[in-house]
Backbone as CSV, one residue per row, in Angstrom:
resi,resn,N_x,N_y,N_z,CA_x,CA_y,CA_z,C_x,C_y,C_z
1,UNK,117.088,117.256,92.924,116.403,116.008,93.207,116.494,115.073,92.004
2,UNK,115.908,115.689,91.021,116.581,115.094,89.586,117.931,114.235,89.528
3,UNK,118.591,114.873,89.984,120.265,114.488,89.994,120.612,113.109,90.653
4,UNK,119.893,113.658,91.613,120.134,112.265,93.379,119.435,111.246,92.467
5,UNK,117.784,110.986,91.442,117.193,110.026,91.293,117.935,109.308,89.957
6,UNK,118.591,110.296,89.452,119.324,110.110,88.014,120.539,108.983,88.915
7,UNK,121.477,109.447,89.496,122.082,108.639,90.516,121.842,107.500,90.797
8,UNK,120.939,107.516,91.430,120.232,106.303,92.257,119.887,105.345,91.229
9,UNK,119.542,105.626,90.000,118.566,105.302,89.113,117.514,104.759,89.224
10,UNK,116.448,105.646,89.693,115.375,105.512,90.329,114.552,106.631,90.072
11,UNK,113.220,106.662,89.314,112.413,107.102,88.883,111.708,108.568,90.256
12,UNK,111.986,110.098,89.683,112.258,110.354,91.159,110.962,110.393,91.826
13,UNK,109.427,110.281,91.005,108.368,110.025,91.754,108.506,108.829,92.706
14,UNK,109.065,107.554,92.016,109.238,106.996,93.239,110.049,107.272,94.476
15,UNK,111.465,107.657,94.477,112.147,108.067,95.411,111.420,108.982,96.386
16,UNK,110.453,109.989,96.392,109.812,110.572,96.807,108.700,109.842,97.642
17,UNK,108.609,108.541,97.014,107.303,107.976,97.614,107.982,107.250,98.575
18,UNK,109.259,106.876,98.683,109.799,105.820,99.638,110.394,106.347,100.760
19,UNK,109.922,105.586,101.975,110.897,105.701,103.169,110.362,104.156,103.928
20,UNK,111.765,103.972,104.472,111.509,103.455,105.846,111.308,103.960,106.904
21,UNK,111.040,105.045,107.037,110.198,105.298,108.208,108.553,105.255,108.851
22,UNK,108.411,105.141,109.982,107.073,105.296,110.650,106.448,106.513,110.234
23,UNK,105.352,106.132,110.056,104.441,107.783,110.185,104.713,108.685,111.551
24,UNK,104.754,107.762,112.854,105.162,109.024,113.741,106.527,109.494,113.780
25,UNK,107.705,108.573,113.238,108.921,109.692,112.738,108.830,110.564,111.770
26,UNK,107.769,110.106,111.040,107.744,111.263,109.501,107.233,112.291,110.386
27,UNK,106.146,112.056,111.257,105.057,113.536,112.165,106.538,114.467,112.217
28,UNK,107.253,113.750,113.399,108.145,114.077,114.070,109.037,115.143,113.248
29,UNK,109.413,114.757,112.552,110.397,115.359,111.298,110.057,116.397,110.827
30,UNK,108.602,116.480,110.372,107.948,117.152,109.871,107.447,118.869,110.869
31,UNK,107.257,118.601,112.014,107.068,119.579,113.283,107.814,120.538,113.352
32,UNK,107.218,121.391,113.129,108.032,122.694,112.873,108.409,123.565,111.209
33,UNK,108.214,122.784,110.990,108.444,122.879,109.007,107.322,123.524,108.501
34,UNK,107.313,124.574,107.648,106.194,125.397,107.123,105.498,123.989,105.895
35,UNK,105.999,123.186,105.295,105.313,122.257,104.389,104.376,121.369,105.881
36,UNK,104.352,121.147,106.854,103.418,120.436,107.560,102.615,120.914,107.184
37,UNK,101.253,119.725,107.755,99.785,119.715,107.852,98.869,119.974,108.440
38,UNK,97.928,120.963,108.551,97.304,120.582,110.081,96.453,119.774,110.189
39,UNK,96.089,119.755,111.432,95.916,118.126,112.386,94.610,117.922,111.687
40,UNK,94.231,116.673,111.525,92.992,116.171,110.528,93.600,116.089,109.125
41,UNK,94.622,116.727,108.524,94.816,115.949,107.035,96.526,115.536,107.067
42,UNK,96.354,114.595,106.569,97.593,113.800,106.208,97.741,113.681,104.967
43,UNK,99.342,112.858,104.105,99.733,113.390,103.098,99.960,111.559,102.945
44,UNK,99.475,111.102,101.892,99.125,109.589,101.618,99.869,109.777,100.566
45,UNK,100.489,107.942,100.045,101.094,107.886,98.866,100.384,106.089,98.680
46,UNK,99.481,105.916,97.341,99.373,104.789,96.996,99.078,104.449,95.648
47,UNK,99.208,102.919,95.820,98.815,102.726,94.114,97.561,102.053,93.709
48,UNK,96.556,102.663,93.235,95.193,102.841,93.346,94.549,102.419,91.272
49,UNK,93.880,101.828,91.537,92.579,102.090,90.106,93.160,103.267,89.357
50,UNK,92.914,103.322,88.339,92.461,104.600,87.407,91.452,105.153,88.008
51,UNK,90.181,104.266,88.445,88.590,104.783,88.665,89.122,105.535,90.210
52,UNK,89.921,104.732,91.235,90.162,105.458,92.320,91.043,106.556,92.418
53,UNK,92.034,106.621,92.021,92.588,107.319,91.879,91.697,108.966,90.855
54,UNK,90.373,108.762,90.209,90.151,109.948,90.128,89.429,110.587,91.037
55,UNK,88.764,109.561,91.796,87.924,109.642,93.392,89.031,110.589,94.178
56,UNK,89.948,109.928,94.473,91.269,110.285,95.283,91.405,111.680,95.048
57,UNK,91.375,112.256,93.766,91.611,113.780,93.208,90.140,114.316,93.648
58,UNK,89.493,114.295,93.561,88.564,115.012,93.828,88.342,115.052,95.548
59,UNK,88.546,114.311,96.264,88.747,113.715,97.463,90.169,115.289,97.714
60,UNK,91.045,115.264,97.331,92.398,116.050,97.373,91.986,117.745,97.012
61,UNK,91.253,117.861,95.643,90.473,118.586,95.657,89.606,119.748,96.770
62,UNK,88.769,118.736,97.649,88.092,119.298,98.616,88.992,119.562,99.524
63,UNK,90.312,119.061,100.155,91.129,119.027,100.957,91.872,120.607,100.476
64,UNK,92.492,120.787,99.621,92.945,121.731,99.067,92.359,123.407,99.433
65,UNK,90.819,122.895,98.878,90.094,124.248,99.391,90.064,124.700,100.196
66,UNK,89.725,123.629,101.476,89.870,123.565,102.729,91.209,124.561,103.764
67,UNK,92.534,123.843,102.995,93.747,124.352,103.554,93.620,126.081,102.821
68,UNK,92.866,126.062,102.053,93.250,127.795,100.941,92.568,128.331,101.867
69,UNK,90.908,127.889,102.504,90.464,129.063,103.617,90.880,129.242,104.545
70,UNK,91.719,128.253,105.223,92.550,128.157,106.253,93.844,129.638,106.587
71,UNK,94.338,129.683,105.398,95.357,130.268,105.050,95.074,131.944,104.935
C-alpha cells in the first residue's frame, strides 16, 4: 500500500480515506468480507477539532468493546 501511495504521491492515510463511491456500493463491496461491520456500526472518515476528534476516540472506544463482546 505504501508503494501504490509512494506512486500516486499521495499521503497513504489519505488514499485510504478516498473514494468515489456511494456508501451503498461501499455496503455492497464490503458483504461477505470478514473486515465488515455489523448492522448498527459504520466505519466514518472525517476532519474534525482536536477537541472532537478526542470525543470521536472515546466514542470508537465504546464501539470497539462492543464488537470484542460480540466476538
Amino acid at each position: 500500500m505504501e508503494a501504490i501511495a509512494k506512486a500516486l504521491d499521495t499521503p497513504l492515510p489519505l488514499l485510504l480515506e478516498l473514494t468515489d463511491l456511494d456508501r451503498e456500493t461501499l455496503e455492497k463491496l464490503a458483504e461477505g468480507t470478514p473486515h465488515g461491520l455489523p448492522n448498527g456500526l459504520v466505519r466514518v472518515s472525517a476532519i474534525v477539532t482536536e477537541h472532537q476528534a478526542f470525543i470521536i476516540k472515546r466514542w470508537e472506544d465504546t464501539a470497539l468493546a462492543q464488537l470484542r463482546k460480540m466476538s
